[in-house]
KELUMLO-248632 format. One line per 10 residues: for each residue x, z, y of C-alpha. Coordinates in steps of 0.2 Angstrom, whole numbers. Layout:
X Z Y | ... .
This chain:
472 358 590 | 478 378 588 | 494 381 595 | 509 393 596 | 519 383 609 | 517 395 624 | 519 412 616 | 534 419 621 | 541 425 603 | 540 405 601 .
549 400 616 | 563 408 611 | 580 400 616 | 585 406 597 | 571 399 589 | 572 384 597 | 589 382 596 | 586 384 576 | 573 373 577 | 583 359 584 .
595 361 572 | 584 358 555 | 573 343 564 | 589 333 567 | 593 320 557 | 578 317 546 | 575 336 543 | 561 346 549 | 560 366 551 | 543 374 555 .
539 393 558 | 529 401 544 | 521 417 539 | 519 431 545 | 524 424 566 | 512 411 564 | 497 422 557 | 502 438 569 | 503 427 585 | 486 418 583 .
477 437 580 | 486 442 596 | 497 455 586 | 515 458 587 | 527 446 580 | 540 453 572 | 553 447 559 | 552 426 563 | 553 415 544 | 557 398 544 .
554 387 531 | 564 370 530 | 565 352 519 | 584 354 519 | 592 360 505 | 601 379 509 | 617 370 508 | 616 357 521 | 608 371 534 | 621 379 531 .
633 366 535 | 624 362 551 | 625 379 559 | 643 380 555 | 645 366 564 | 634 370 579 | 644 390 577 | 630 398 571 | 632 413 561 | 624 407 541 .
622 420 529 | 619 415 510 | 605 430 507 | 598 421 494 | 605 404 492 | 601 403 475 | 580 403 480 | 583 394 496 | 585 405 506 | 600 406 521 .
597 421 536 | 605 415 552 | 611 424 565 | 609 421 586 | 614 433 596 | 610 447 584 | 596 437 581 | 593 434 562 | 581 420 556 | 578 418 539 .
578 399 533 | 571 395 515 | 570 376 508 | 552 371 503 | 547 374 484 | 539 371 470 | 536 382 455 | 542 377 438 | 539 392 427 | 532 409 431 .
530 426 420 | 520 435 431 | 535 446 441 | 546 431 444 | 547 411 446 | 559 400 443 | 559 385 456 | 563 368 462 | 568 363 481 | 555 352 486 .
552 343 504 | 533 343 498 | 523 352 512 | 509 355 502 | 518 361 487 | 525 373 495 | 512 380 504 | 499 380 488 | 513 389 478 | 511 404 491 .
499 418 487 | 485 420 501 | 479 406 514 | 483 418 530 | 500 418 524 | 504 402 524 | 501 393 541 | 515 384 549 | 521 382 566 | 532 363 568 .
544 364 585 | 530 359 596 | 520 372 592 | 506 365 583 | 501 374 568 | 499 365 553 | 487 372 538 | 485 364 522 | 475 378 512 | 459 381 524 .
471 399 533 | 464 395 551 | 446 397 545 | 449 410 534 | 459 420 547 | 445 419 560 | 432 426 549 | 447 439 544 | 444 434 525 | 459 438 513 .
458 424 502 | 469 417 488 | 476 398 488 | 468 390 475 | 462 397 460 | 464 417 462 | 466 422 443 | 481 408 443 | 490 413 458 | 488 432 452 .
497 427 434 | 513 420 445 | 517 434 452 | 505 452 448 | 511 462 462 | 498 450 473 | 484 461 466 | 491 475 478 | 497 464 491 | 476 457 491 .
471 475 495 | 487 476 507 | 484 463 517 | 462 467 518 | 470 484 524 | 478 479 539 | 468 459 543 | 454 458 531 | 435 464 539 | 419 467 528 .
417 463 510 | 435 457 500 | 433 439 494 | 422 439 478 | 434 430 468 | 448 438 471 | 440 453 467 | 435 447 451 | 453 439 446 | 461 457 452 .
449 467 442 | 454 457 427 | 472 457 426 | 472 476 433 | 483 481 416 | 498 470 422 | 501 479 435 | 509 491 423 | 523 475 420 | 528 477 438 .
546 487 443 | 540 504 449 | 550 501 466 | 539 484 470 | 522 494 466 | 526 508 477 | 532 495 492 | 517 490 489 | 507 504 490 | 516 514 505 .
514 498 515 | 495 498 511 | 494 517 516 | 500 514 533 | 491 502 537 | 480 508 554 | 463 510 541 | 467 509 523 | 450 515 518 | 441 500 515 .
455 494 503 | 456 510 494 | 437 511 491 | 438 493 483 | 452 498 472 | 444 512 467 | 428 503 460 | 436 490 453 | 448 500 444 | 465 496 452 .
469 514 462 | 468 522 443 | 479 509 439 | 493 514 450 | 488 531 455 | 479 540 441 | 481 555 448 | 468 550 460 | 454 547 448 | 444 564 447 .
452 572 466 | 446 554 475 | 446 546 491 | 435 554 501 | 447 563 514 | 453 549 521 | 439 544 533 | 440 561 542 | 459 558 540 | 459 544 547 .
446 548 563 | 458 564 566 | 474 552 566 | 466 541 580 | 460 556 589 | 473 568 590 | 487 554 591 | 494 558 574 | 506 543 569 | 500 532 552 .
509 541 538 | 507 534 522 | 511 550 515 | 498 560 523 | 487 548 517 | 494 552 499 | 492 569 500 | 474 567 504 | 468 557 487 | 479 568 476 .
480 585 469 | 492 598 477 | 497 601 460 | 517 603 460 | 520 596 440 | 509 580 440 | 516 578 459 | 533 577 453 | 529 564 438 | 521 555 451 .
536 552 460 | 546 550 445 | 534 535 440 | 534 527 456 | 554 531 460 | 550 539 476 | 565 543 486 | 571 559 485 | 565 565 502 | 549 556 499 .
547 570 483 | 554 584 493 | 537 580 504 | 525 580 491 | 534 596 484 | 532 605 501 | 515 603 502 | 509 607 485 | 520 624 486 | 514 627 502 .
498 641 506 | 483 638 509 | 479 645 527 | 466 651 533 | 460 647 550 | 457 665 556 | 476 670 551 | 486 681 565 | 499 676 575 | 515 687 567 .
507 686 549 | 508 664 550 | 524 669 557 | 530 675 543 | 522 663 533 | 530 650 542 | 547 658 537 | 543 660 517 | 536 642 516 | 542 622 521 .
538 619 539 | 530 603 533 | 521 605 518 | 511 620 528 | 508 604 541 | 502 593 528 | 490 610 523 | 484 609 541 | 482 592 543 | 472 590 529 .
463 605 533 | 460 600 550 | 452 582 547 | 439 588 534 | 434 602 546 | 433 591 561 | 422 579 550 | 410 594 548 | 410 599 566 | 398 589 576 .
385 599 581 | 391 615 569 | 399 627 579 | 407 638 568 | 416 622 561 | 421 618 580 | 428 632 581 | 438 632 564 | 444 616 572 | 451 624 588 .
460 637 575 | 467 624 565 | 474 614 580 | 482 629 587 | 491 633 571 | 496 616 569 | 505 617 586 | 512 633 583 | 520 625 566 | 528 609 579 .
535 622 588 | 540 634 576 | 561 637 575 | 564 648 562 | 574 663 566 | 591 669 556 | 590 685 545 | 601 694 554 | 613 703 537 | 624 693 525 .
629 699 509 | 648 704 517 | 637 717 526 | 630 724 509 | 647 726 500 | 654 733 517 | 640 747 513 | 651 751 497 | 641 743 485 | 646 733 472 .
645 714 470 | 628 711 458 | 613 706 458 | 609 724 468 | 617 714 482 | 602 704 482 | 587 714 480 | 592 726 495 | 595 711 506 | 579 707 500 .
571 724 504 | 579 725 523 | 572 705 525 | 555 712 520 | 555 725 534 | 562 713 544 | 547 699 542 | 535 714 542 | 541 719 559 | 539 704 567 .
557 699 568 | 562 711 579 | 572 722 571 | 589 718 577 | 608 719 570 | 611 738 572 | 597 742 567 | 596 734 551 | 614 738 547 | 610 758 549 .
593 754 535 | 604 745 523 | 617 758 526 | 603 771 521 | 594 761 506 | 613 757 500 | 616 779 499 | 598 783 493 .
């Protein structure tokens, strides 16, 4: 008998305490999910989903009466969040699906166990925990979580047309639990119905997407999408610039500490190309600061390893801080792929990593003049303002930045009277 009932998320004083509340009285409440699954692979437990044979009206009855805090987040779908101590639980009454279109489903409340685990979309997601802490599994998850095989419930193609964003959340979910070859027949079903990813809101595919690039090792994942079709699906741009950085990427992450970023992971299977960057994030409604990234780093240099220290200075102050980190980084994971036994590559390597920590540390400094200085000089307001502050910031950067105040005053002064 697998069990839950002596990890501590599950001992909860909170979680019982909701527990309590849903089994009294002919009703019954069990832990489902995400807790369940995490707990038994001795990962982290996070955000704790219930799933209950009360209707979202009664629950929320009950915890008024026990002065529980019940929010209706979706009490339309079943589904009432309630809050212990800061603690928020999220309660949903079983289901059954009546219609679906592929994005959404319209459904029944059910008290139907196996309903309403065979209307969710992968076996590992949909293990139950009761209040003693036995888990319950009605769709083969515990055997398919063992050998770490992400499998659909049921027939893959059928669970695929309910809702097509599970094509993505197949390859996510082999991203962060799945090990060896993805199940053949899910596979297949993804493969097939790869064009109606295209009926999917922009916002769900890219949830997707970033979630599937930070996982610890996407690279499996992204190697199967890629042969069967999917990652040209969502990302086109990918399809002639590849995937093939992100194993070095990857190995320079775990090495060097670097933290999962899915948009590093981004950058490294698509050109640095700034127009098709910017449709890119216009497709996929990126938020604004997750195009500024992509922008930075498409506009930024290339460096070269062997660059001095006061000319990266001043490259540092003409370009984004991160885009010319995402140039590094990049730079640096391919090199460190090539530098085993090569030591001309090991060498780049040490470079690269220097640069790359003078770039954490780099605070840019002021320029010094203003344009109040300039027309101070007497010259008129204009675009001549401009191109002599733009002249004195030259010889500024080419000194190294140490030109100060006075002396920069005294060379405007002159270039202003020449």
């Amino acid at each position: 008998m697998t069990s839950v009932a002596d990890e501590a998320w599950f001992r909860d004083e909170a979680l019982q305490r909701v527990l309590a509340l849903l089994d009294a009285d002919g009703g019954e409440g069990r832990v489902v999910g995400g807790a369940v699954r995490n707990s038994l692979m001795g990962l982290p437990v996070a955000d704790i989903d219930i799933a209950t044979t009360l209707l979202p009206e009664t629950v929320v009855e009950r915890a008024e009466a026990a002065g529980i805090k019940a929010v209706p987040t979706g009490i339309a779908h079943g589904t009432v969040t309630l809050v212990i101590d800061g603690k928020p639980f999220e309660i949903t009454t079983l289901r059954r699906d009546v219609e679906t279109d592929g994005r959404r489903a319209v459904v029944a409340f059910s008290r139907d166990w196996q309903a309403d685990a065979e209307r969710r979309d992968l076996t590992i997601n949909a293990l139950y925990a009761s209040a003693d802490g036995v888990v319950v599994d009605l769709v083969g998850g515990l055997a398919d979580l063992e050998r770490r095989n992400i499998r659909f419930i049921g027939d893959a193609a059928t669970r695929i047309a309910e809702d097509h964003l599970r094509i993505l959340r197949f390859f996510r979910f082999f991203a962060y639990y799945g090990t060896g070859r993805p199940d053949a027949e899910g596979l297949r079903a993804c493969a097939a119905a790869k064009s109606k990813i295209s009926t999917l809101s922009a916002e769900r595919v890219w949830s997707e997407m970033k979630k599937l690039l930070a996982a610890p090792d996407p690279g499996r994942a992204l190697l199967w999408m890629r042969q069967i079709g999917i990652l040209t699906e969502v990302l086109p741009e990918t399809e002639k610039w590849g995937i093939d950085a992100i194993p070095g990427l990857i190995a320079a992450e775990q090495a060097l500490g670097w933290p999962a970023e899915a948009l590093l992971r981004l950058a490294a299977i698509v050109p640095p190309d700034a127009a098709r960057l910017a449709k890119l994030a216009e497709r996929l409604r990126l938020s604004k600061a997750e195009g500024a990234y992509l922008q930075a780093w498409a506009n930024a240099p290339i460096v070269k390893d062997d660059i001095s220290e006061a000319a990266f200075d001043r490259l540092l102050y003409r370009h984004d801080q991160t885009g010319v980190a995402v140039r590094l980084k990049l730079a640096l994971a391919v090199a460190r792929s090539k530098a085993e036994g090569d030591f001309e590559e090991m060498a780049r390597v040490a470079r690269l990593g220097k640069l790359l920590e003078r770039t954490a540390n780099w605070k840019k400094p002021a320029f010094p003049l203003n344009g109040a200085d300039a027309l101070a000089t007497g010259v008129n307001p204009g675009p001549r303002v401009g191109e002599l502050l733009g002249k004195i910031e030259q010889e500024w950067l080419d000194g190294n930045f140490l030109m100060n105040r006075a002396s920069l005053l005294a060379r405007l002064k002159d270039l202003a009277n020449a």
